[in-house]
C-alpha positions in Angstrom: 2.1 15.3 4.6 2.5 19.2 4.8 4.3 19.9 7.8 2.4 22.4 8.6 -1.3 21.0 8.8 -0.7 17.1 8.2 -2.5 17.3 4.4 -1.4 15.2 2.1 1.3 16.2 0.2 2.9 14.5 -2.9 5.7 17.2 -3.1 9.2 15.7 -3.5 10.8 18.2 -1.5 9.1 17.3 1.5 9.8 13.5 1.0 13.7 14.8 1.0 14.2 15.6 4.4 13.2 12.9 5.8 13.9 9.5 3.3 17.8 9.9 3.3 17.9 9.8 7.3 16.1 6.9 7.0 18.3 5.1 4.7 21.4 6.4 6.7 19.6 4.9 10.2 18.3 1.3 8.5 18.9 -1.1 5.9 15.1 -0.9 5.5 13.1 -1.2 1.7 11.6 2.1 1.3 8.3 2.0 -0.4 6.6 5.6 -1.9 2.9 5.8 -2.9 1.7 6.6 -6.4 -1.4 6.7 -4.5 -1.1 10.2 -2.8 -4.9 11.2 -2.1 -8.2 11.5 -4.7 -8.0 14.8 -4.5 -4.6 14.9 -6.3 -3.8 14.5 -10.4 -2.4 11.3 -11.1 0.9 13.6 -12.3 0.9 15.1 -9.1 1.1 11.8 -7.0 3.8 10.3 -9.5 6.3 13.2 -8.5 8.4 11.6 -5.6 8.6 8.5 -7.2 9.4 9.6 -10.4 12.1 11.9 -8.7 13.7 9.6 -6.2 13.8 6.7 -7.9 12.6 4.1 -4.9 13.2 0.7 -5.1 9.2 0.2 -4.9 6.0 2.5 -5.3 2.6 1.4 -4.7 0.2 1.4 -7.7 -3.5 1.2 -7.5 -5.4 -1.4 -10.3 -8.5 0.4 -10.3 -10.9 3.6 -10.2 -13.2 3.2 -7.0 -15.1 4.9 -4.4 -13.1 5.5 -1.6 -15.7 6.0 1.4 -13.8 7.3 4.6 -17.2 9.1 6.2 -18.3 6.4 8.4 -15.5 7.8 10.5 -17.3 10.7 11.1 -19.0 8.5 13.7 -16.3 8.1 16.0 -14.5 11.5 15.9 -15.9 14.6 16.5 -13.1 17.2 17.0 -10.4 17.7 14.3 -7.0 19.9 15.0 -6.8 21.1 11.3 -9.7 22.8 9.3 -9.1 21.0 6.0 -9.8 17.1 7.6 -13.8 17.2 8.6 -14.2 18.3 4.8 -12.2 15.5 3.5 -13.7 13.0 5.0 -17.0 14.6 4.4 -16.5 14.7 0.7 -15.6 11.1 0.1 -19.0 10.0 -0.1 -19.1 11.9 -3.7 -15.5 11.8 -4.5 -14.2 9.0 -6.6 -10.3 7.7 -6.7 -9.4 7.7 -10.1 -7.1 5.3 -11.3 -8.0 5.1 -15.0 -6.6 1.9 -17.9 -4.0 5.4 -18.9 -3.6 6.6 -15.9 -2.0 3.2 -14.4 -0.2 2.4 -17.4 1.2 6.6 -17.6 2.6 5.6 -14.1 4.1 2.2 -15.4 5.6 3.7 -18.1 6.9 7.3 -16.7 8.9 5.2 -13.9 9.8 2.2 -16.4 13.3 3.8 -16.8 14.0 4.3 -13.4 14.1 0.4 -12.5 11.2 0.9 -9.4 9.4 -2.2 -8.9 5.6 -1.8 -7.8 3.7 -2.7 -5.0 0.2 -3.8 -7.0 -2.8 -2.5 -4.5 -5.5 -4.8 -5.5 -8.8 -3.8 -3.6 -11.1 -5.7 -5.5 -11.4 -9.2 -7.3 -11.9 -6.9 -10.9 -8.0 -5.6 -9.9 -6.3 -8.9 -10.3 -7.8 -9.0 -13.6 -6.5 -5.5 -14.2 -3.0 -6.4 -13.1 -3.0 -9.3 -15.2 -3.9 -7.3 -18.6 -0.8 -5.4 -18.1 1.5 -8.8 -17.4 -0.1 -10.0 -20.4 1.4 -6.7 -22.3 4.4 -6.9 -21.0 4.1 -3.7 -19.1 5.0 -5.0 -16.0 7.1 -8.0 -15.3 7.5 -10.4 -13.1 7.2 -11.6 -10.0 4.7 -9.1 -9.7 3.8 -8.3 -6.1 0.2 -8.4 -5.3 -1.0 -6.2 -2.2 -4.3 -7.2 -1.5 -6.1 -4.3 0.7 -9.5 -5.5 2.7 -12.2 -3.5 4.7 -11.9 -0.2 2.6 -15.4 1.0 2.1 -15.9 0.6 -1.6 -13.7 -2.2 -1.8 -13.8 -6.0 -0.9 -14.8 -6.6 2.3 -12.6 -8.2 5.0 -14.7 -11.8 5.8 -12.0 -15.0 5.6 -14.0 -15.7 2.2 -12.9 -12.7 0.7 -9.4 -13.5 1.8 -9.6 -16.7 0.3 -11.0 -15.5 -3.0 -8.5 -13.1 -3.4 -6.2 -15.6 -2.6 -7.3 -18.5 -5.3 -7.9 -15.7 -8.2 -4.1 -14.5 -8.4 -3.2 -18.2 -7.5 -5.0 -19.2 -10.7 -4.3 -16.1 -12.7 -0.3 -15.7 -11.5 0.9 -18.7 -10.8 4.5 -19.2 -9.8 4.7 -15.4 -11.3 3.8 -13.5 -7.9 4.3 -12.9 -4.3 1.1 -12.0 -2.2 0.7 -9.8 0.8 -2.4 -8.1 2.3 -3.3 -5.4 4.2 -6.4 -5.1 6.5 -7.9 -1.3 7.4 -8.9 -0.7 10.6 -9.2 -2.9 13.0 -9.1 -5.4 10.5 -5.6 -5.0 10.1 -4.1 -8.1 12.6 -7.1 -10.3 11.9 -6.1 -9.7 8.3 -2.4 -10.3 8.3 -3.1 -13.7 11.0 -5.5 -15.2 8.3 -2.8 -14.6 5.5 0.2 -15.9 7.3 -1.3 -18.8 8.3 -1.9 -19.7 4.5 1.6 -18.9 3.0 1.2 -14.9 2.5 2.9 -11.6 3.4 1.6 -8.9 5.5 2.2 -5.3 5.7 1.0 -3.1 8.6 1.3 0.5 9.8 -0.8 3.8 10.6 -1.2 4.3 7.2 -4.0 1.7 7.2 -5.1 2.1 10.9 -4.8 3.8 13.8 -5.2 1.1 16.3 -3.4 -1.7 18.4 -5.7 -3.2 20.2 -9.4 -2.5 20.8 -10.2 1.0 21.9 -6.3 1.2 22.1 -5.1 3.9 19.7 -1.2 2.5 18.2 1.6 5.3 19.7 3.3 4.5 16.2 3.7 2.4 13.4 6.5 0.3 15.2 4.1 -0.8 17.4 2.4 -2.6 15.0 5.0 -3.8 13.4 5.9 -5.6 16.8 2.3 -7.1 17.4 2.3 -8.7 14.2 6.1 -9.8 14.5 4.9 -11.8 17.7 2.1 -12.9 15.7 4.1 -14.2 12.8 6.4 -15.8 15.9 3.6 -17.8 17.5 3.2 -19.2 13.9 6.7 -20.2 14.2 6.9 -18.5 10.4 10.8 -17.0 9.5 10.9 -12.9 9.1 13.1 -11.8 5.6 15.7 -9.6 6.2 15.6 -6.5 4.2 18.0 -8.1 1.2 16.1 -11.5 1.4 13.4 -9.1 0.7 15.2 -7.8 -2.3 15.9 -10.9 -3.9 12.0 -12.2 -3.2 11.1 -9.3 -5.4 14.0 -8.5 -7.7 14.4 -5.1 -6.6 17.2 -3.0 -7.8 18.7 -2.6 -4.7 19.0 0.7 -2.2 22.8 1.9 -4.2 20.4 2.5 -7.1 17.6 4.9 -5.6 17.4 8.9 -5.8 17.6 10.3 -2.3 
């Protein structure tokens, strides 16, 4: 985000001050977005990863309304001038992640050795990952981030969970890793439901703002540590950071730009 009014912001240099303190702190996998925001050219939000090289990027499978108004509900005072607009204009404004655009991505960071994070918010975006395994653009294990409860895409009922979960099943095979997300307060119920059948979870304030109901989350940490304590009442093991790296083949943190 710009630093100076928190709008999103796919510029590389802003990424640099901050991503080699966090590989000097932690032994963490550091994920960038290919994503950015709608607003944004699809060679825009390719520039950090195409410039640092990270060991993963998330790509979107599909073009898709992207409907954020409904928060217009709860919040009624902004601090910047640029966010009532935004979220006012996505009732019109359509995420556009094109057949070329997704392959332009695979293809422009193919040389670079990043693994991708494959944001699947609808059933139709299994099918879309699977046309580019079937090419050969992307190899496997492909890892499968299914996203529920975004307005526009599938919704966030334990059936839709469980559909998601059978399609790549029956169109991967042995050739994936799955994980979900959950928006809003979604995002626990979510991660529970896929644990409990064998999945991965991912969390943070990029997908909500909340820990706890009515409870805004002080960070993303403290999300991370409710669903730690939910993955330790399943009595389910947490990969470290290079068990993490050999789940998904990644190149490794010696090989990344920053």
């Amino acid at each position: 985000r710009d630093p100076a009014d928190g709008s999103p912001s796919q510029d590389p240099a802003l990424f640099r001050r901050f991503l080699p303190e966090i590989a000097r702190q932690c032994d963490v996998v550091i994920n960038l977005t290919t994503g950015g925001a709608p607003t944004m050219s699809v060679e825009e939000r390719l520039q950090p990863a195409l410039s640092l090289s990270p060991e993963v990027a998330s790509l979107n499978m599909g073009t898709m309304n992207f409907g954020l108004y409904p928060m217009l509900a709860r919040f009624k005072e902004f601090k910047h001038a640029w966010e009532r607009p935004y979220l006012e204009g996505s009732d019109e404004r359509i995420f556009k992640n094109t057949f070329r655009d997704i392959r332009y991505i695979l293809e422009s960071c193919a040389d670079n050795g990043t693994r991708f994070e494959i944001e699947c918010y609808d059933i139709g975006h299994l099918y879309t990952a699977a046309h580019f395994l079937e090419r050969g653009i992307v190899k496997p294990p492909l890892f499968i981030q299914s996203v529920f409860g975004i307005l526009g895409g599938i919704g966030a009922h334990a059936e839709d969970v469980m559909h998601m979960r059978r399609t790549a099943d029956r169109l991967f095979g042995d050739d994936y890793l799955w994980s979900v997300l959950g928006a809003g307060r979604n995002q626990m119920p979510i991660a529970a439901m896929s644990a409990a059948i064998g999945g991965n979870v991912r969390v943070g304030l990029e997908d909500s703002l909340w820990d706890g109901p009515g409870r805004l989350a002080e960070s993303s940490a403290a999300q991370v540590r409710r669903v730690r304590s939910i993955l330790d009442g399943l009595s389910l093991d947490i990969a470290t950071p290079d068990e993490a790296r050999a789940m998904l083949q990644l190149k490794g943190r010696a090989a990344v730009g920053f």
